[in-house]
N, C-alpha and C positions, 0 to 999 in steps of 0.2 A: 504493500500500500504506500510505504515512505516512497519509495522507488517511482510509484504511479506520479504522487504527489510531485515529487522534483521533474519531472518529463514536462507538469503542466506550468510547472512556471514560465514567469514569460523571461526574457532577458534585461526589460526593463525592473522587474519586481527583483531578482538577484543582484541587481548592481547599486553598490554601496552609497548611499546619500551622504549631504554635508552634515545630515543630522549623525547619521554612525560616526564619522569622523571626529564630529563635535562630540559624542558619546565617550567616545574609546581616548580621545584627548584630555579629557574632562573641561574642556571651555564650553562654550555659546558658541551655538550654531552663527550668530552672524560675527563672530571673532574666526571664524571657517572661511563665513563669506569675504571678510578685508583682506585676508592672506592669500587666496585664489582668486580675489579680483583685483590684485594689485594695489592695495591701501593698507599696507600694512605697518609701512614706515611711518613710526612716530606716534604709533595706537598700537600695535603691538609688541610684545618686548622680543627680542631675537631667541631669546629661551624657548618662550610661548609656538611661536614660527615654527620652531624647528620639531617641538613636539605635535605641533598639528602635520608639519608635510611625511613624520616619521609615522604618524597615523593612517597617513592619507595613503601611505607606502605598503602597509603593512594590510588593511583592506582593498588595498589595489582601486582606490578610490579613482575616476577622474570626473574633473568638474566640466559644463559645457562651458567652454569657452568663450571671452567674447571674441573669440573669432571668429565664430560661428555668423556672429551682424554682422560682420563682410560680407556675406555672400549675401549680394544684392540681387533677388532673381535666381538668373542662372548663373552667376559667377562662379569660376570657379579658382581655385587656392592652391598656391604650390609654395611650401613653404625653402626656405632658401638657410641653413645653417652654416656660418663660417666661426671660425676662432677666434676672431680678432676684428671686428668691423671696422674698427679704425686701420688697418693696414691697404694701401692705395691696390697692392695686390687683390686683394678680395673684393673692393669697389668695382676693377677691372671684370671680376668675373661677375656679378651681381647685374653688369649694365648690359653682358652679354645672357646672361639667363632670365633676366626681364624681356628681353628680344625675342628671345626665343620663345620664352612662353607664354606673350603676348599674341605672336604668329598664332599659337595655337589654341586662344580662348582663357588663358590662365591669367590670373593677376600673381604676383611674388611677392612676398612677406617675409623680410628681411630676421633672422634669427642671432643675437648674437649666447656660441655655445661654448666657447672659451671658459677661462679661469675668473676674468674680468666681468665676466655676465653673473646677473645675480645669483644664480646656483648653483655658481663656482662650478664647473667642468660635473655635473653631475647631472645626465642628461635625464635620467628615472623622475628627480622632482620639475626637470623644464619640462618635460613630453605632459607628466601630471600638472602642470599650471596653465601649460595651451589646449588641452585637449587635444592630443594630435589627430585624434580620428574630424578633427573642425577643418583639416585639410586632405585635398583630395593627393599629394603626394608629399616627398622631401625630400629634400638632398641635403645630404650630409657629409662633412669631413674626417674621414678618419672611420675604421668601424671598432673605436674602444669605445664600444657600447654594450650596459650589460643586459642580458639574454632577458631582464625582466622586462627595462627598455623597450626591448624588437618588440615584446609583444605588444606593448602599448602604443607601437609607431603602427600605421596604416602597410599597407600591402605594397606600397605602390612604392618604397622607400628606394632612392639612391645612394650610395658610399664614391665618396671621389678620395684619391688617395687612400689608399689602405694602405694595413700592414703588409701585404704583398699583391700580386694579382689576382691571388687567391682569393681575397673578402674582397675584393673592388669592384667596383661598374666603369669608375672611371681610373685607371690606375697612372699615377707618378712616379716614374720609378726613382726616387732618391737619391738611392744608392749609386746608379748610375751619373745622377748627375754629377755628385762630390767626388767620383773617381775623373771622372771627364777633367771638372775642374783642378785636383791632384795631377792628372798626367799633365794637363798643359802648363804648368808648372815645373812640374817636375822635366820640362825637354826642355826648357828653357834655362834648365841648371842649379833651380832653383834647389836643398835639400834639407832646411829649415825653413818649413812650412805649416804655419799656428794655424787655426781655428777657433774664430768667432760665432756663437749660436746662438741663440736662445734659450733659457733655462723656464723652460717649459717642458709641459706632461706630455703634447702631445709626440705621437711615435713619429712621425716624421721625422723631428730632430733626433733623436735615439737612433733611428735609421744611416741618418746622417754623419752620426757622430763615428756609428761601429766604422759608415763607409771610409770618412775621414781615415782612420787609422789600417785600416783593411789597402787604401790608395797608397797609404807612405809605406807598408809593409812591403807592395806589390813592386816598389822602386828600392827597394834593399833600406830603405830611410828607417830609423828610430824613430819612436812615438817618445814627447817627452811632453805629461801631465800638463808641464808649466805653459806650455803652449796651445793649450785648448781652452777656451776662455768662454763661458756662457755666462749671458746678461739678461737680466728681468724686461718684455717685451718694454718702449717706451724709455730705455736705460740715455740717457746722456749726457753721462761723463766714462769717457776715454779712458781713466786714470789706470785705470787694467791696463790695459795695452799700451800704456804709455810707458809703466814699468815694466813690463814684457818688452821694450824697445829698446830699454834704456842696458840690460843685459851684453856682457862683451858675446854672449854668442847669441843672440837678440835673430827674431824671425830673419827672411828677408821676402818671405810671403806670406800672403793670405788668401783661407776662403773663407769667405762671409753665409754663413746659411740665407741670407736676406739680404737685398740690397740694402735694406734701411739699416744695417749694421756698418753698412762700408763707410759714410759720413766719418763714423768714431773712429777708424783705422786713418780715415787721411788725416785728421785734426790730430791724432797722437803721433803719426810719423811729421808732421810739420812741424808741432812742438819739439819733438826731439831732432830736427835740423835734416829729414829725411823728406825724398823727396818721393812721391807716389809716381811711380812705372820707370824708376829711375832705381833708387836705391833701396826702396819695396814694391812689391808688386802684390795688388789686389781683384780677385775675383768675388762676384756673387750670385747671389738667383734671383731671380724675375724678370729683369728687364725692366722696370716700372718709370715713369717718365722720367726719375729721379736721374736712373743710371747715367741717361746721353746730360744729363746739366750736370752735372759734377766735374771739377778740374782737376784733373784728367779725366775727359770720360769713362766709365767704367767698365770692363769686361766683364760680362755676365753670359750665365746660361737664361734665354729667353723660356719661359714655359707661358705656351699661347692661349692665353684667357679667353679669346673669342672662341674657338675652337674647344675649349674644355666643357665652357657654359652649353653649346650650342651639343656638343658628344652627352653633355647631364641631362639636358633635358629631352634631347631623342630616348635614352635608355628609359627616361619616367614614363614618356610615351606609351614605348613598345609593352611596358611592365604594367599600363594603366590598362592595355586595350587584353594583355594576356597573351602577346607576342615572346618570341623567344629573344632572347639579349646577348650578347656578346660582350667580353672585356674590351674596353676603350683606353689603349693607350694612348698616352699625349705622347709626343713626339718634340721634347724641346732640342735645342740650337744654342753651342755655345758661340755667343757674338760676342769679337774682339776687339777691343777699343783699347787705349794708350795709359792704361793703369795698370796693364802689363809687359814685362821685358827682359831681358836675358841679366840671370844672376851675373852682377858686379863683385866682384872681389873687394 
């Protein structure tokens, strides 16, 4: 008979309200509603917060969205997750995934899923604060997401950059790039060659970083600690690298995991009397309009935004319609510009 009974529930009668949340928290139901409708700052305490979204985690609650009033009619929603909104990188893909999925009836809705966004890189309480099922797909970066996550995301989900091409729709290969940038270095004579990154969770740079040292092993080079240097995204001051210059066996190259890293390499070789593509030489990744204004223009490995947004949202497409999909590699280019040049003695 129990058996009967649960066959006739409906799906709406089994799924958790803000009242159970409010239950199992022990607050008020509308101390529920400020925290999942965005009003939480400065009415509720961050104690309070945190025991409501561990609630909300734990009945597997999600609330409707107001994303949901977006959808004016027939519109419909593709939500767009990057790490870092503030990075000119991710603006680039953003204006090419709006193109795309404007072409095909979609509005985009910018996500930021970083460290820096309010849930701190914890995607379980962002998917539970948007209602991800309020969108008709997503793209996302990276697939360190956890398996409770997938289920809470819609069907329709995109991963750009994975851990390998194994978990990606749209894969970067990293590793590839930082070796590319290692060799070209390294023929140029170069064989104290630091690294600048980012001291961030996501795997990308971990990817990075292994390749870093996997490039200098594959040139007979020593790996030395002192030469790998990761800074909090936003970091600048130079002063790392300044002291890493000021060394008698001091780099005489760089790879930058970011263009927006290179900046702090040229301002600490200046101060210390060194000239960029001259008496260090520096590489990095994007391309971003930054590279070509910088003096010396900057050598980078290009990775093509137009082309990645427009690869992200064909694969939602095929995945919305129940088509079969294929790994999208990007295909970047390293472009050489006069911030690199033949180790000087």
């Amino acid at each position: 008979m129990n058996a009967m009974s649960d066959k006739k529930k409906s799906p709406a009668a089994a799924r958790p309200t803000s009242r159970d949340v409010a239950r199992l928290a022990g607050v008020s139901q509308s101390t529920v509603s400020l925290v999942f409708g965005g009003k939480a700052e400065g009415r509720v305490t961050p104690e309070r917060r945190e025991q409501i979204l561990q609630a909300a985690q734990t009945l597997g609650y999600r609330p409707n969205s107001s994303a949901r009033g977006l959808k004016l009619g027939t519109q419909k929603l593709l939500a767009l997750g990057v790490p870092n909104v503030s990075n000119p990188y991710f603006a680039s893909v953003l204006k090419s995934v709006i193109g795309s999925a404007a072409a095909n009836g979609y509005a985009t809705v910018l996500i930021n899923t970083g460290d820096s966004g309010e849930y701190g890189n914890d995607p379980e309480r962002l998917l539970l604060s948007l209602d991800a099922h309020a969108f008709d797909g997503m793209i996302f970066w990276e697939a360190s997401w956890t398996a409770r996550a997938l289920e809470i995301m819609p069907t329709s989900v995109v991963v750009v950059d994975g851990d390998s091409s194994a978990d990606a729709d749209v894969f970067i290969a990293s590793d590839v790039i930082v070796r590319e940038m290692v060799d070209h270095l390294a023929s140029l004579g170069h064989t104290r060659i630091a690294r600048v990154g980012f001291d961030l969770e996501a795997n990308t740079f971990r990817v990075r970083s292994r390749a870093y040292r996997e490039g200098l092993q594959a040139h007979g080079l020593k790996y030395d600690a002192r030469r790998e240097i990761e800074l909090p995204f936003g970091e600048t001051s130079s002063s790392s690298i300044e002291a890493l210059l000021s060394q008698p066996d001091r780099p005489t190259a760089f790879v930058c995991d970011d263009d927006l890293l290179a900046p702090l390499v040229y301002r600490a070789a200046t101060r210390c009397g060194l000239k960029v593509g001259e008496s260090v030489s520096v590489v990095g990744v994007g391309d971003i309009e930054l590279a070509s204004l910088l003096e010396p223009p900057l050598t980078t490995v290009a990775i093509p935004t137009q082309s990645l947004g427009e690869a992200a949202v064909d694969t939602f497409l095929r995945k919305r319609a129940g088509q079969p999909t294929k790994v999208s590699t990007v295909k970047t280019k390293l472009v050489l510009r006069d911030s690199t040049g033949p180790y000087i003695a």
